[in-house]
C-alpha positions as CSV (number, residue, x, y, z in Angstrom):
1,X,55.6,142.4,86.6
2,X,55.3,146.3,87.7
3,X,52.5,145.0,89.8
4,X,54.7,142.4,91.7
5,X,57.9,145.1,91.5
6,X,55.7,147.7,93.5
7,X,54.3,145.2,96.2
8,X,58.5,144.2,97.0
9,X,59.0,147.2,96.8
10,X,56.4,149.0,99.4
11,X,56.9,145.4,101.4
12,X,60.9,146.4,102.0
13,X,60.2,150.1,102.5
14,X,58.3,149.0,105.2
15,X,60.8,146.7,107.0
16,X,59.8,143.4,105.7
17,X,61.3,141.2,103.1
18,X,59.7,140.0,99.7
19,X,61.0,138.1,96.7
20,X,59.3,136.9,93.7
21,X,59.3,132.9,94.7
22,X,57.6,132.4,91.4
23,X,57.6,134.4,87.9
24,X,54.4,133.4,85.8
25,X,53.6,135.1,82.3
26,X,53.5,138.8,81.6
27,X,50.2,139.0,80.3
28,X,48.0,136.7,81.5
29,X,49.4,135.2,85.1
30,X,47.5,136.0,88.4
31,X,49.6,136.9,91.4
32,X,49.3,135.0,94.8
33,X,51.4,135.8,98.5
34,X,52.2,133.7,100.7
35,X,53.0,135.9,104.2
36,X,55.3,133.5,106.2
37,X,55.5,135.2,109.9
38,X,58.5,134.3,112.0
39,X,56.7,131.7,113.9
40,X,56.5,128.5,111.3
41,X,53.3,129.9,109.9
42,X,52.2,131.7,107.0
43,X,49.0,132.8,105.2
44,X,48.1,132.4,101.9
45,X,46.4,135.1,99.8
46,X,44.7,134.3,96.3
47,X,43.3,136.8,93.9
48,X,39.2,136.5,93.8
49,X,36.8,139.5,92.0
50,X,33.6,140.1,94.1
51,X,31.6,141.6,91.4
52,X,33.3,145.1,90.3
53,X,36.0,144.9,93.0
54,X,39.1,142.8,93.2
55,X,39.6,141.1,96.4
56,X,41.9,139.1,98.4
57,X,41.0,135.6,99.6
58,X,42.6,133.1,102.5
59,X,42.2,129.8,100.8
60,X,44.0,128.0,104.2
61,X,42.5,130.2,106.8
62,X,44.5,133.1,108.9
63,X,47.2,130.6,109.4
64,X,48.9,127.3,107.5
65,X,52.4,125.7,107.9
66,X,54.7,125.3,105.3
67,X,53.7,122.1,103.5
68,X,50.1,123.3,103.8
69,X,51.3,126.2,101.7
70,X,53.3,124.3,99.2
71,X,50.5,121.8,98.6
72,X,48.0,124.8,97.4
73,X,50.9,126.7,95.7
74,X,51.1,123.0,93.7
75,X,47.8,122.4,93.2
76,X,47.3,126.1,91.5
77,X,50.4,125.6,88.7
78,X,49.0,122.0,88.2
79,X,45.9,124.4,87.7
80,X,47.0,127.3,85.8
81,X,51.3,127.3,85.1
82,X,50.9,131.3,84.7
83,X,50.7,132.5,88.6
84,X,53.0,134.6,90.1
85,X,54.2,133.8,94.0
86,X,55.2,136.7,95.6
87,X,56.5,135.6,99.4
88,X,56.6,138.0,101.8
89,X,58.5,137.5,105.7
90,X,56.9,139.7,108.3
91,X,56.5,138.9,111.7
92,X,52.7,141.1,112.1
93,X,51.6,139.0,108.9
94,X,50.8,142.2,106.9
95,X,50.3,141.9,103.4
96,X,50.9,145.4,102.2
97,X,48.2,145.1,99.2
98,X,45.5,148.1,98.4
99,X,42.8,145.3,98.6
100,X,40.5,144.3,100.7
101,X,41.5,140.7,102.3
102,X,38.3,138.8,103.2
């Protein structure tokens, strides 16, 4: 939950807007984004560890539509009902994690 508070938070103090689309469990849910952009597209972002490191992965590509979005976000609480959606609306697409995206 602080996790998901700070990203909103450093999202809005940058001029974008985030809200938690999903709340999953305290202790044990991973967080995903989706990054809608003002054009009918978004980006998906899933949490991934590359050895030592945490990482962020693009399941759909730089760039899904809606349904597209919905389908995977489905698919992952059919998968694991914990996750945490954080969506994010910023017309550059940034994503405003410490991460690396890959």
């Amino acid at each position: 939950a602080i996790y998901v508070q700070a990203l909103i938070r450093r999202a809005e103090v940058s001029g974008a807007s985030a809200y938690l689309a999903r709340r999953g469990a305290e202790e044990a849910g991973a967080v995903f984004l989706k990054i809608s952009r003002f054009d009918g597209t978004a980006m998906v972002l899933s949490p991934a560890q590359r050895g030592e490191e945490r990482v962020w992965t693009k399941p759909l590509g730089d760039s899904a539509d809606g349904a597209a979005c919905d389908a995977y976000f489905a698919r992952q609480i059919k998968f694991d009902p914990d996750i945490w959606i954080v969506e994010i609306e910023d017309k550059e697409g940034r994503a405003f994690v410490d991460e690396k995206v890959v």
